[in-house]
TIFIFI-762768 format. One record per atom (N, C-alpha, C, O): residue number from 1; residue in three letters; chain; x, y, z. Coordinates in steps of 0.05 Angstrom, whole numbers, plus 5000, padded with zeros to 4 digits. Layout:
BEGIN
   resi   resn   chain     c1     c2     c3
    NUM    ALA       A      X      Y      Z
...
This chain:
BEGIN
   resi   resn   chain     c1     c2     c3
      1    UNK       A   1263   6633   0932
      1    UNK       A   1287   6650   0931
      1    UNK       A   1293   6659   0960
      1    UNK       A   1274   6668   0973
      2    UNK       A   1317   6658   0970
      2    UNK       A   1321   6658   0994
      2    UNK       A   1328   6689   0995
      2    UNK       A   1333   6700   0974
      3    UNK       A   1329   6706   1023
      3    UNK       A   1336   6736   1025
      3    UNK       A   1365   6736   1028
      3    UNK       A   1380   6722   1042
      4    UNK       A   1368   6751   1016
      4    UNK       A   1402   6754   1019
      4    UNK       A   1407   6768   1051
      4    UNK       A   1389   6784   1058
      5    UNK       A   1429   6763   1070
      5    UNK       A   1432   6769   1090
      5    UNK       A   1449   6798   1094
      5    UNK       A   1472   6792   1095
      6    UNK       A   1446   6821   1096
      6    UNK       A   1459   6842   1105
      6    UNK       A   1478   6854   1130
      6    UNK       A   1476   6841   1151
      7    UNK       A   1495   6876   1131
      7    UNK       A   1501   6875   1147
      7    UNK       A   1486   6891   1170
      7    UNK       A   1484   6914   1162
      8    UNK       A   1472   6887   1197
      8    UNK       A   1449   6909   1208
      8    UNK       A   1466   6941   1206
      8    UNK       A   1454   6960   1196
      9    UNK       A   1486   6943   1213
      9    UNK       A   1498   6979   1210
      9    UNK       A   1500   6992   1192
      9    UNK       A   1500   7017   1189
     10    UNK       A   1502   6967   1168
     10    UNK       A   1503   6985   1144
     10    UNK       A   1467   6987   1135
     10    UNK       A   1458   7007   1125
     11    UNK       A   1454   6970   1139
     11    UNK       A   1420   6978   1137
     11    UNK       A   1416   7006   1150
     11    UNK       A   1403   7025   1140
     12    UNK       A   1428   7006   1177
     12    UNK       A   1424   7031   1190
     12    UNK       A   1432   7060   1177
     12    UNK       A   1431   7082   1187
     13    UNK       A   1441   7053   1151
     13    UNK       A   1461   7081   1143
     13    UNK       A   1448   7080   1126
     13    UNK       A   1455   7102   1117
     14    UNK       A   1428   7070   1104
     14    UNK       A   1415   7065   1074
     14    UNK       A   1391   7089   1072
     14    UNK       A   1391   7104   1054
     15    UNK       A   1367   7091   1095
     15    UNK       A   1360   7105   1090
     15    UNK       A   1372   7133   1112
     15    UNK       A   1379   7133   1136
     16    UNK       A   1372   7155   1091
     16    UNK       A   1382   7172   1101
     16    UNK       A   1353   7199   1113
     16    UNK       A   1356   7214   1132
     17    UNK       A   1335   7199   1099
     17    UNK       A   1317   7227   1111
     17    UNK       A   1291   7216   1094
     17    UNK       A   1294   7210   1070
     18    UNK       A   1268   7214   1106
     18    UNK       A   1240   7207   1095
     18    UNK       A   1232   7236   1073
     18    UNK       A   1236   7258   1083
     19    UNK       A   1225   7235   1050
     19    UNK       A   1217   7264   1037
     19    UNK       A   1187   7271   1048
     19    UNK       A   1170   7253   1052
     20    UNK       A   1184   7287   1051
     20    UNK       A   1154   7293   1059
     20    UNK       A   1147   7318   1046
     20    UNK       A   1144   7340   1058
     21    UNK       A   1142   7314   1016
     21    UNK       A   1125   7338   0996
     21    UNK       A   1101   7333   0990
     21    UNK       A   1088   7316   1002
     22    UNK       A   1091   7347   0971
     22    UNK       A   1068   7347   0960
     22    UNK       A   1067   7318   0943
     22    UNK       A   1057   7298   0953
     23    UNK       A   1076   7317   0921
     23    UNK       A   1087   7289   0908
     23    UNK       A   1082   7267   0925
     23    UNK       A   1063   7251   0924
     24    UNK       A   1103   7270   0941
     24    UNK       A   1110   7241   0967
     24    UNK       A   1089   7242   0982
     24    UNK       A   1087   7221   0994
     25    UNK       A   1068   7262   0988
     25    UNK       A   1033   7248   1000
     25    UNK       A   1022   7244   0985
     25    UNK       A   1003   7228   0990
     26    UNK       A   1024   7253   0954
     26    UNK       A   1000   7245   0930
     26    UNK       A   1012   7214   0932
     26    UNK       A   0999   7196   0943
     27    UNK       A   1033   7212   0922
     27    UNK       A   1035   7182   0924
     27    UNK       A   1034   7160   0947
     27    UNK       A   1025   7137   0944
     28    UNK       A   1040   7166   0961
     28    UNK       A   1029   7160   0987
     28    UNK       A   1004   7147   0995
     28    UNK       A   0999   7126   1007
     29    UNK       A   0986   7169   0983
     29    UNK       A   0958   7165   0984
     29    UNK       A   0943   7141   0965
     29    UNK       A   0930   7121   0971
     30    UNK       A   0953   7156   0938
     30    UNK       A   0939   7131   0921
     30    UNK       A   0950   7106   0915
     30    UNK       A   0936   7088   0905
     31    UNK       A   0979   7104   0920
     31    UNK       A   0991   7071   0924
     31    UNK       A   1009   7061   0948
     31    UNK       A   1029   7047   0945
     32    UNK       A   0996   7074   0975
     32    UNK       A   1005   7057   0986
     32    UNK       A   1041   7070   0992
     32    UNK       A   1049   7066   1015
     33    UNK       A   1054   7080   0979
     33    UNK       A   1073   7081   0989
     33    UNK       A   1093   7104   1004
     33    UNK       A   1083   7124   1014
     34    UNK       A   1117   7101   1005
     34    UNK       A   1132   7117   1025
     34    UNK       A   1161   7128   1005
     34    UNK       A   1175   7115   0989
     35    UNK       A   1164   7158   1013
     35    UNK       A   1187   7165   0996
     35    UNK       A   1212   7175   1010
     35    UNK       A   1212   7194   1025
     36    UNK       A   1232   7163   1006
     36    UNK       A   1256   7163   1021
     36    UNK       A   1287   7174   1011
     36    UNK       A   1299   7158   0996
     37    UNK       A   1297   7193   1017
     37    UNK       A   1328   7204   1011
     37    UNK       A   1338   7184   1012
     37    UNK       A   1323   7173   1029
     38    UNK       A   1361   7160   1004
     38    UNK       A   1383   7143   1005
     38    UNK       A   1399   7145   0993
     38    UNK       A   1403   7161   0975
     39    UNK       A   1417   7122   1007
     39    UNK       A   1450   7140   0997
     39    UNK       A   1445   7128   0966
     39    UNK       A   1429   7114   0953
     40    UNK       A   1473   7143   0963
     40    UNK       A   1481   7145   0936
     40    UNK       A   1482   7109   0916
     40    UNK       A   1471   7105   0894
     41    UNK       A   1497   7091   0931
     41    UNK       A   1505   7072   0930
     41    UNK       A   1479   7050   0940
     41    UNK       A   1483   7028   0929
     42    UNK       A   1460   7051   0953
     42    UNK       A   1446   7030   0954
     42    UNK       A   1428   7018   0934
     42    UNK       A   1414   7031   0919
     43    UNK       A   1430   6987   0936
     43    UNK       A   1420   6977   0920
     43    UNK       A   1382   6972   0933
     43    UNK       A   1376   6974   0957
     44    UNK       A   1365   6966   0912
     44    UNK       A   1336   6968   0917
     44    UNK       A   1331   6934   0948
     44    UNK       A   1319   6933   0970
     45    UNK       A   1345   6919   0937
     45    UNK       A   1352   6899   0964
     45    UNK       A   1350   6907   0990
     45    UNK       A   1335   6899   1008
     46    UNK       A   1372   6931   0990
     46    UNK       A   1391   6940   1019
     46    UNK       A   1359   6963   1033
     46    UNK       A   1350   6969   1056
     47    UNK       A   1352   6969   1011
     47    UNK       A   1327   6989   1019
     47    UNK       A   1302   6974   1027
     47    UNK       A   1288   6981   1046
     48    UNK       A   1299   6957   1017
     48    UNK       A   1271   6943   1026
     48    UNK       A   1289   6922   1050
     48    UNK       A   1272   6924   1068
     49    UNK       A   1306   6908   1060
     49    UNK       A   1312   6906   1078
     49    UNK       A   1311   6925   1106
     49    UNK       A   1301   6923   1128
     50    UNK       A   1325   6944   1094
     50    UNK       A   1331   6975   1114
     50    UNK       A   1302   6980   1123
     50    UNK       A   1299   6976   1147
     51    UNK       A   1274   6989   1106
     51    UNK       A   1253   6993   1117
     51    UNK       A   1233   6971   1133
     51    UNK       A   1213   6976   1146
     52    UNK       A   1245   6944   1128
     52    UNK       A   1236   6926   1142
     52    UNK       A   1238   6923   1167
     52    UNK       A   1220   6919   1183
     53    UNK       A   1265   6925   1173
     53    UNK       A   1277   6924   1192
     53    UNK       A   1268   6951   1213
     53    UNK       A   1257   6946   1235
     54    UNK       A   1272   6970   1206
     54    UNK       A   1270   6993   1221
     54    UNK       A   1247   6999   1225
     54    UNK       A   1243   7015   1244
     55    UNK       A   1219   6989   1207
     55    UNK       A   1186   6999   1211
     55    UNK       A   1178   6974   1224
     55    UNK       A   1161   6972   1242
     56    UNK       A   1190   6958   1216
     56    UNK       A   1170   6929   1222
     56    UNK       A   1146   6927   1213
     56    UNK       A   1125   6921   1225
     57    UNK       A   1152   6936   1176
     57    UNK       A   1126   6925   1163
     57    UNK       A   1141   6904   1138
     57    UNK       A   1161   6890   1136
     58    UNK       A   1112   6912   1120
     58    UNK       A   1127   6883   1097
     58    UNK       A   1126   6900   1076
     58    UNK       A   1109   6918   1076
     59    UNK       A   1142   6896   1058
     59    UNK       A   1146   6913   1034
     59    UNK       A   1139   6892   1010
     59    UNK       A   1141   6868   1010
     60    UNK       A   1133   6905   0995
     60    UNK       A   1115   6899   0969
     60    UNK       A   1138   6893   0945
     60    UNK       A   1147   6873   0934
     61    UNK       A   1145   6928   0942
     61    UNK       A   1166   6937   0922
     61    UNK       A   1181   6960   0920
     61    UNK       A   1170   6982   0922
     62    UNK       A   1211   6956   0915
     62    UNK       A   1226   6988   0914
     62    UNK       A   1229   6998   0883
     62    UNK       A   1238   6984   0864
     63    UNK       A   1220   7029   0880
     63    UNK       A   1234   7036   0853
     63    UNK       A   1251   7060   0865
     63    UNK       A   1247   7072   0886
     64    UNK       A   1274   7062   0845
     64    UNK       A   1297   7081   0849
     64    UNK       A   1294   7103   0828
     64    UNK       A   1289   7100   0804
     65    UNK       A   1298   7122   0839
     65    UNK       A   1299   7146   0821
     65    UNK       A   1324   7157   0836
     65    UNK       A   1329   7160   0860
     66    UNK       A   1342   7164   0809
     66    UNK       A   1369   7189   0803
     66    UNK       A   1361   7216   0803
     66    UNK       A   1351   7222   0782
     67    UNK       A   1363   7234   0818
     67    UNK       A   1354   7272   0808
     67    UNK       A   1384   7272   0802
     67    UNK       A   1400   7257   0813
     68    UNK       A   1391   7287   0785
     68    UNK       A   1418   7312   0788
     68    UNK       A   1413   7332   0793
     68    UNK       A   1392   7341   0788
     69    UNK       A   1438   7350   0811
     69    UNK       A   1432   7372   0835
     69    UNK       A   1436   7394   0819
     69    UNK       A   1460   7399   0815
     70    UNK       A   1419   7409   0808
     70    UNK       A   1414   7437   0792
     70    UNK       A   1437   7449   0803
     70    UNK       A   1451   7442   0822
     71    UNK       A   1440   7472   0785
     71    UNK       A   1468   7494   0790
     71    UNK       A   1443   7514   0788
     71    UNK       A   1426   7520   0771
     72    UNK       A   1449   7521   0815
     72    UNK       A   1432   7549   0829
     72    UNK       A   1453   7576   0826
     72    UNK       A   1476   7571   0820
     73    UNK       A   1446   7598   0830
     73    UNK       A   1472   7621   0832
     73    UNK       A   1455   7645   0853
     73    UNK       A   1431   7650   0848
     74    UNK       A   1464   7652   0868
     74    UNK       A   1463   7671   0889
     74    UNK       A   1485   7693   0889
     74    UNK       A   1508   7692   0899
     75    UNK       A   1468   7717   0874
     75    UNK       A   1486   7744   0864
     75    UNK       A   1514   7733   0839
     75    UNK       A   1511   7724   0816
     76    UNK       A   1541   7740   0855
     76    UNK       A   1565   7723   0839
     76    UNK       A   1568   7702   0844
     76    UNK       A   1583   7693   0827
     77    UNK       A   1562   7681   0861
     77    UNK       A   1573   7664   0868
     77    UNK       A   1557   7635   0852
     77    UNK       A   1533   7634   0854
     78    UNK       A   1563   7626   0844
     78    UNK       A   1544   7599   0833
     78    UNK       A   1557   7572   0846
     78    UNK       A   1580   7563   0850
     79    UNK       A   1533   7563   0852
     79    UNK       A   1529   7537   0878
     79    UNK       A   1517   7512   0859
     79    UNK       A   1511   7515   0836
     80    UNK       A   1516   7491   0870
     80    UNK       A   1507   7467   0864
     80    UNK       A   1495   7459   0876
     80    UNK       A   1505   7458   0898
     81    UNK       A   1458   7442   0873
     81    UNK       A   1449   7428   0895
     81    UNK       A   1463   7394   0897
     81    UNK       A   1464   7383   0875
     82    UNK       A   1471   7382   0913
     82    UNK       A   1484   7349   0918
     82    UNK       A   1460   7339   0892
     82    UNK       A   1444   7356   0884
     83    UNK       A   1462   7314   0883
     83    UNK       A   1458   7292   0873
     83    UNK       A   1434   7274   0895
     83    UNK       A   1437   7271   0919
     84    UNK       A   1412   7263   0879
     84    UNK       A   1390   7255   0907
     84    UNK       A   1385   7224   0889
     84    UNK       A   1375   7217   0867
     85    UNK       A   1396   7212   0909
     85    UNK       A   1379   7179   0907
     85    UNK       A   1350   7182   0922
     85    UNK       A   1345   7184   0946
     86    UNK       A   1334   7182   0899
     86    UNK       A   1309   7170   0910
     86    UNK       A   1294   7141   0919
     86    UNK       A   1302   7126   0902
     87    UNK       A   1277   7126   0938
     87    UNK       A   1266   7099   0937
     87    UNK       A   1242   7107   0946
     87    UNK       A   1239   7122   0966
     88    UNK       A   1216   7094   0925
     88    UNK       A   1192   7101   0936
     88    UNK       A   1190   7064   0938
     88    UNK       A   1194   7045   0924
     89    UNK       A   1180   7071   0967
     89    UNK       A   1178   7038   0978
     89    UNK       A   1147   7032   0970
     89    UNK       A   1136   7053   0966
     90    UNK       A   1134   7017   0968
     90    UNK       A   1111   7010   0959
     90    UNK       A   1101   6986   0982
     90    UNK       A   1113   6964   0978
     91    UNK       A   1087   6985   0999
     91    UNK       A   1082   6971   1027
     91    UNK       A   1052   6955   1016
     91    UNK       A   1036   6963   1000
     92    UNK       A   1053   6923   1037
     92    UNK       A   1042   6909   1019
     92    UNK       A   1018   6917   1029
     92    UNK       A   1022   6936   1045
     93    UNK       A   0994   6910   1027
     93    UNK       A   0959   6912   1033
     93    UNK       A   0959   6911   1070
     93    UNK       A   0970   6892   1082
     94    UNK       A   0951   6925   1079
     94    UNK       A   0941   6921   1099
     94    UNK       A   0969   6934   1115
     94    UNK       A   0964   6937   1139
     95    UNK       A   0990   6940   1108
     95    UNK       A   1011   6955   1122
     95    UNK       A   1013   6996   1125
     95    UNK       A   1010   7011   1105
     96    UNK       A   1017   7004   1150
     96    UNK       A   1024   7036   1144
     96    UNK       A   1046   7040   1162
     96    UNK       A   1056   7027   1181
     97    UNK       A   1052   7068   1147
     97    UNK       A   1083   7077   1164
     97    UNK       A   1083   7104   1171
     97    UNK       A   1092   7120   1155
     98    UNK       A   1073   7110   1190
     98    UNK       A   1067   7129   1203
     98    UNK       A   1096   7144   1199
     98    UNK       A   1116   7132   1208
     99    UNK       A   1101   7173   1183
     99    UNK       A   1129   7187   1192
     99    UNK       A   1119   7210   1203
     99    UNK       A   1137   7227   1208
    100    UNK       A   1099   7217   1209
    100    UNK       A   1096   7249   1219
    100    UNK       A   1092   7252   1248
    100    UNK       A   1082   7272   1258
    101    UNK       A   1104   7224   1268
    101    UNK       A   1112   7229   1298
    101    UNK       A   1084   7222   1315
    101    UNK       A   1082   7217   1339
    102    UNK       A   1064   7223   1296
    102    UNK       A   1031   7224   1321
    102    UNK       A   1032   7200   1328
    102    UNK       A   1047   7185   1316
    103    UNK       A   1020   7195   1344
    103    UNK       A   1010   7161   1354
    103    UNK       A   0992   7157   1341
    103    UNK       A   0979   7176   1332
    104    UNK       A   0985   7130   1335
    104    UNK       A   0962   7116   1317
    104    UNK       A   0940   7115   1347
    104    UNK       A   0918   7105   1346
């Protein structure tokens, strides 16, 4: 099966902010993988392209998770949090992705 070809600027816009919680190091830890904000619209393709490209590792597998953005209220006013595409990338054996800035 051949890779489908993308466009590089729009890879550049897919992932939007690495998550870095409690969750996103548990998993992290025990499989290997990486958890990432993306836009709304990307497909699991455009994401494992996007992290290829930009880490220069090899990816395994993407799963996508949908949140809906809770209705918070502060005094009278009631707010909404945005809508969150999730992708936990799953990196193959012998690959890591350093996001916390240190040198290896």
């Amino acid at each position: 099966m051949s890779t489908p070809k993308f466009d590089e600027g729009r890879l550049m816009q897919v992932l939007v902010a690495p998550i870095v919680s409690e969750k996103a190091t548990m998993v992290a830890e025990k499989s290997n993988a990486v958890t990432f904000k993306v836009l709304q619209n990307a497909t699991k393709h455009e994401i494992k392209a996007a992290v290829e490209l930009l880490f220069k590792v090899e990816v395994k597998s993407v799963s996508v998770l949908n949140t809906k953005g809770k209705t918070k209220r502060f005094g009278k006013t009631v707010g909404r949090r945005d809508n969150v595409r999730k992708a936990y990338v799953m990196l193959k054996e012998g690959q890591e992705l350093n996001l916390s800035g240190e040198a290896a």
